[in-house]
C-alpha positions as CSV (number, residue, x, y, z in Angstrom):
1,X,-4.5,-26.0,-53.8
2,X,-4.5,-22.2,-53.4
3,X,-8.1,-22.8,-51.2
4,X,-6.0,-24.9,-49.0
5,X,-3.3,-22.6,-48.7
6,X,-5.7,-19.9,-48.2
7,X,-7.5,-21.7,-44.7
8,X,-4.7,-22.7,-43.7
9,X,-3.1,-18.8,-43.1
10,X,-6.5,-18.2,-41.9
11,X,-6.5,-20.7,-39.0
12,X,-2.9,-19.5,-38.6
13,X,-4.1,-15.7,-38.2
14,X,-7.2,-16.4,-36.1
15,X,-5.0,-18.6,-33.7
16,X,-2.4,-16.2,-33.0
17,X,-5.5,-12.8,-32.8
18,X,-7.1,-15.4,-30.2
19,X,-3.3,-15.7,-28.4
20,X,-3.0,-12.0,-27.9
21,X,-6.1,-12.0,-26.9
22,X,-5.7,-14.3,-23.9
23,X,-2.3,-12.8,-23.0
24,X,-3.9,-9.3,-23.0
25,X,-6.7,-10.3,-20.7
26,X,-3.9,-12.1,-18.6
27,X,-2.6,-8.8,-17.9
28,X,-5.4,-6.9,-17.3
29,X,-6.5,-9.6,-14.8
30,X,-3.2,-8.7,-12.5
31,X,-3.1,-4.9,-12.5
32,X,-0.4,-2.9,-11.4
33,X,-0.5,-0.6,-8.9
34,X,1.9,2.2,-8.4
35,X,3.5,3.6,-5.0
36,X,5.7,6.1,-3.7
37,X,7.8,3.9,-1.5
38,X,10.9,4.1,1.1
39,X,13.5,1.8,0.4
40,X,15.5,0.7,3.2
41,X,18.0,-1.8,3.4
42,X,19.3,-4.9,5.4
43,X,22.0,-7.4,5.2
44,X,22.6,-11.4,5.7
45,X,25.2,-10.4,8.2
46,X,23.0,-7.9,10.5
47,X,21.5,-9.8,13.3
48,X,22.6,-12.8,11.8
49,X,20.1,-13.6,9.5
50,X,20.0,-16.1,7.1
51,X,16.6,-17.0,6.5
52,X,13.1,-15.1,6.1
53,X,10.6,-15.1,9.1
54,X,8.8,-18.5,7.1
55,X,12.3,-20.3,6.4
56,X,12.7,-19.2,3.2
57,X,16.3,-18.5,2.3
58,X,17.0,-14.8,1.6
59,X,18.9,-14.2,-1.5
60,X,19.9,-11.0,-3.4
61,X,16.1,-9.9,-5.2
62,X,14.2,-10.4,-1.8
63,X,12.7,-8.0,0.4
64,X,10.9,-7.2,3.4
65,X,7.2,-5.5,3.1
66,X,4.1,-5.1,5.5
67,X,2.0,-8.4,3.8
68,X,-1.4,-6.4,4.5
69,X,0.0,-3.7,2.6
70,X,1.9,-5.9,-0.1
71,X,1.0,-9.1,-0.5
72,X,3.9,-12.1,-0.1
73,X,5.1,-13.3,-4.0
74,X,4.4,-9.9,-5.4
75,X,7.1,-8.2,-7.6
76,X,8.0,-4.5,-6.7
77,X,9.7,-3.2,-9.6
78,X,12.3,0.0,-8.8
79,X,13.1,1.3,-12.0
80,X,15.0,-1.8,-14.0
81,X,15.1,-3.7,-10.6
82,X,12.6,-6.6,-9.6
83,X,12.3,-7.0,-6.2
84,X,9.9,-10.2,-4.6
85,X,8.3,-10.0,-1.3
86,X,9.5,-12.8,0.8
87,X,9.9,-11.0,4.5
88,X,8.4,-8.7,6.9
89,X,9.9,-7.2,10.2
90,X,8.4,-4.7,12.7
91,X,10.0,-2.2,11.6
92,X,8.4,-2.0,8.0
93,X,5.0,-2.7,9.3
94,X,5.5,0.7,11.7
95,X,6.8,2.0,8.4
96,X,9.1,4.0,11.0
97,X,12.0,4.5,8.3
98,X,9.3,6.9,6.1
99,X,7.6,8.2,9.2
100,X,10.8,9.5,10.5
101,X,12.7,10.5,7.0
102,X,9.6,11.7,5.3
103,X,9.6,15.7,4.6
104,X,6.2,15.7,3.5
105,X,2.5,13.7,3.9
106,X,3.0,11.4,0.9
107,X,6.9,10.7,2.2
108,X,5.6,10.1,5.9
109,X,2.5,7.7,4.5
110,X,4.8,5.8,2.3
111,X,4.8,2.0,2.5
112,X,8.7,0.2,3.5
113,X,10.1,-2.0,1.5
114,X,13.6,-3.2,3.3
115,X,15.6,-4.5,0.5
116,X,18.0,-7.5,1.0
117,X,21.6,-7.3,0.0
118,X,24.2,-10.2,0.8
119,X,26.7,-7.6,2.7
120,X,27.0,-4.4,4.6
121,X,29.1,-3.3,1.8
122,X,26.6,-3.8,-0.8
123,X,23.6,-2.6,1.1
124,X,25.8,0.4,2.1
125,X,26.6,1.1,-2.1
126,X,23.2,0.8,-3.0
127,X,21.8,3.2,-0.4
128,X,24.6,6.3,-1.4
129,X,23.2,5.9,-5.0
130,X,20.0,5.9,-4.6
131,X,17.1,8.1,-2.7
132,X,15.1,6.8,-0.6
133,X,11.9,7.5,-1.8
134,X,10.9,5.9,-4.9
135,X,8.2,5.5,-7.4
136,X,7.3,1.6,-7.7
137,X,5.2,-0.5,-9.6
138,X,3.9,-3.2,-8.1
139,X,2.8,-6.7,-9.2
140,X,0.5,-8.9,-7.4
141,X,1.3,-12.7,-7.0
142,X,1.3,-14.9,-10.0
143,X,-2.0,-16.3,-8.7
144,X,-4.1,-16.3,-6.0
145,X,-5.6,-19.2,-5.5
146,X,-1.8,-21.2,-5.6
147,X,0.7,-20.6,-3.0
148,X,3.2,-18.1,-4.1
149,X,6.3,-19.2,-4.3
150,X,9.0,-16.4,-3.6
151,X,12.0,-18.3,-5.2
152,X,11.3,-17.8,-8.8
């Protein structure tokens, strides 16, 4: 009995070493990559947007990024906030909002990412408390060889 007992918290403590294990190289295989960024925002009600440029809905947690830059599905964290890329405009591949408000060469090179908010009001709130360049990490897409899907 006490050989028994002793395999079986054996097979219990290899199982769970092989577990973290997998889950380690899990996330080593999607590394994260950080990036001085300017946030910009946008709003359902501004030029009467409702949906992404694909048809996806937009929905508080969305954004806008330059895909070359960012790929579509990624998560851009912003401190404790998780942004996913969903949307792009002309105006973030320009990357004219850190070109412009940029005071020095990292600023003006920074990549765009146009946050969406549900209203003006919001947006507006958002913008007065935070800066607009920030550090953020970024996630790649769950997988690449699936299509990402930008609603979870």
């Amino acid at each position: 009995m006490p050989g028994l007992i002793f395999l079986v918290g054996f097979l219990v403590v290899a199982t769970s070493d092989a577990v973290i294990q997998r889950q380690s190289a899990k996330n080593q295989a999607q590394p994260k990559q950080t990036a001085i960024v300017r946030v910009t925002t946008y709003y359902q009600q501004e030029g009467g947007r409702l949906a992404a440029y694909n048809g996806i809905r937009l929905r508080e947690g969305h954004c806008a990024v330059d895909p070359h830059k960012i790929p579509y599905g990624s998560r851009i964290r912003l401190g404790n906030e998780e942004l996913v890329a969903v949307d792009t405009g002309p105006a973030v591949v320009s990357r004219k909002a850190a070109r412009l408000s940029g005071h020095n060469p990292v600023e003006r090179n920074a990549v765009v990412v146009d946050r969406f908010f549900e209203s003006r009001a919001q947006a507006k709130a958002w913008e007065k408390s935070h800066p607009h360049f920030l550090v953020a990490q970024i996630l790649p897409p769950p997988s690449a060889g699936k299509p990402n899907d930008p609603k979870s």
